[in-house]
N, C-alpha and C positions, 0 to 999 in steps of 0.2 A: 504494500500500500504506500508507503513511507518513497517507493523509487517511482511509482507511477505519481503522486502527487510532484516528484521533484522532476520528473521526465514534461509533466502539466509547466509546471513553472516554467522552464526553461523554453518550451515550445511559444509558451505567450509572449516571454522577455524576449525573443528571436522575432516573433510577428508584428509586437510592439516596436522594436525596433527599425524594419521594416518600416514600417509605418511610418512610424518619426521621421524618417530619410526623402522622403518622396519630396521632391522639389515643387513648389507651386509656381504655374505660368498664371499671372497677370494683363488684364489688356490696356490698353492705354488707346488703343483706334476700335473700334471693331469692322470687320468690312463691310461686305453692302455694298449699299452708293455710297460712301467715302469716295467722293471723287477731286481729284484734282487736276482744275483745267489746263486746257493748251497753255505752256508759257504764262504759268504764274507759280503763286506762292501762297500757300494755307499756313493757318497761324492756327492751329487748336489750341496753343497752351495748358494742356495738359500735364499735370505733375504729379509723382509719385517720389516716396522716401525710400533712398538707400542707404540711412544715416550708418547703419549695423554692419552695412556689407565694403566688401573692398572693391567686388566687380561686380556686377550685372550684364547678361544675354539679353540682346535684343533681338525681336525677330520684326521683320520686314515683309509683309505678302500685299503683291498688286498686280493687276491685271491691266494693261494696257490697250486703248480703242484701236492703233492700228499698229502697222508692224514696226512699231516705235523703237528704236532700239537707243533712247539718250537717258543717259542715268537720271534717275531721281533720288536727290540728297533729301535727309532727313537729319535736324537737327537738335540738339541737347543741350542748354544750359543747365550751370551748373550752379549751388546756392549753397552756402552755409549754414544757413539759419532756416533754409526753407519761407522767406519770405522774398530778399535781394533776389533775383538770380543774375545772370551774368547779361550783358546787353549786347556782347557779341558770342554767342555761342562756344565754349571750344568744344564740343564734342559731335562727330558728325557720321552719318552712315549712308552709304553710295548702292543703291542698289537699278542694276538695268534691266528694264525688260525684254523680253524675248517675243516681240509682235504681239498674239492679242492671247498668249498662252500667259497661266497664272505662275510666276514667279515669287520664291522667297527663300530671305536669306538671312543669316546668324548672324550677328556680330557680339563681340565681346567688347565693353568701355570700362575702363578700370575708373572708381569712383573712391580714391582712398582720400580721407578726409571730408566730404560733399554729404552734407545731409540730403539734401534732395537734387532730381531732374526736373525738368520741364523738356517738353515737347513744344521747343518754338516754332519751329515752322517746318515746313516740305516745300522743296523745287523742286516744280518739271519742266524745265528747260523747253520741249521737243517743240515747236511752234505749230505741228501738226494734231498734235492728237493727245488726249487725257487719259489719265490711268484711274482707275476704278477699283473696286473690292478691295481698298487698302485697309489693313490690319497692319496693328503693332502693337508685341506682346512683348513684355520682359519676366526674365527669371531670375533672382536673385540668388547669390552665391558663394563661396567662401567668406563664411563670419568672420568679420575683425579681433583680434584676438587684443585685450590689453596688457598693455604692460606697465609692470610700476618699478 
């Protein structure tokens, strides 16, 4: 009795743990008609906290009207306080599409010291054609560790 109750514990603290590990994805766009026109610039301002973490994944998915192939940047301010953020971006992510098929793409932004992002804007450059179903999701990851 005494080994099945201890073989029970061990199975839970293994499942538990599991558990505990599972990374949570975040959205910050969702897609849809998230669209952004011919040759402009969207400003969602969108913000989420990475005060805890040292880097964050970001994911990038769009669909383009025609067989567009000019990048579209997606950019990140960066804030201390979670109120300031920065007025020129440094953080930025490039992703191209592949005519009117649905692309998306990872990136990693190292955020050591930055309590929070913002989502300042997106360009699409292409003077022809807009992108659509845009989503962007982040994951947060490696906890900051303190030291004293």
């Amino acid at each position: 009795m005494k080994r099945l109750l201890s073989a029970l514990v061990a199975i839970f603290a293994l499942a538990l743990g599991a558990l505990a590990q599972s990374p949570t994805v975040y959205t910050v766009l969702t897609g849809g008609t998230n669209v952004i026109a011919a040759n402009t610039t969207n400003t969602p301002g969108n913000t989420f906290s990475v005060s805890e973490y040292a880097s964050v994944d970001v994911q990038v998915t769009l669909k383009a009207s025609t067989t567009n192939t000019t990048a579209v940047v997606f950019y990140f301010a960066k804030s201390l306080d979670s109120t300031t953020y920065e007025t020129t971006p440094s953080l930025s992510c490039s992703i191209t599409p592949n005519g009117t098929a649905e692309v998306s793409k990872v990136f990693n932004l190292s955020v050591p010291n930055v309590a929070s992002l913002k989502l300042s804007h997106a360009e699409n450059a292409n003077a022809n054609g807009y992108v659509t179903n845009v989503a962007v999701k982040y994951r947060l990851k490696a906890a900051k560790v303190l030291s004293r």
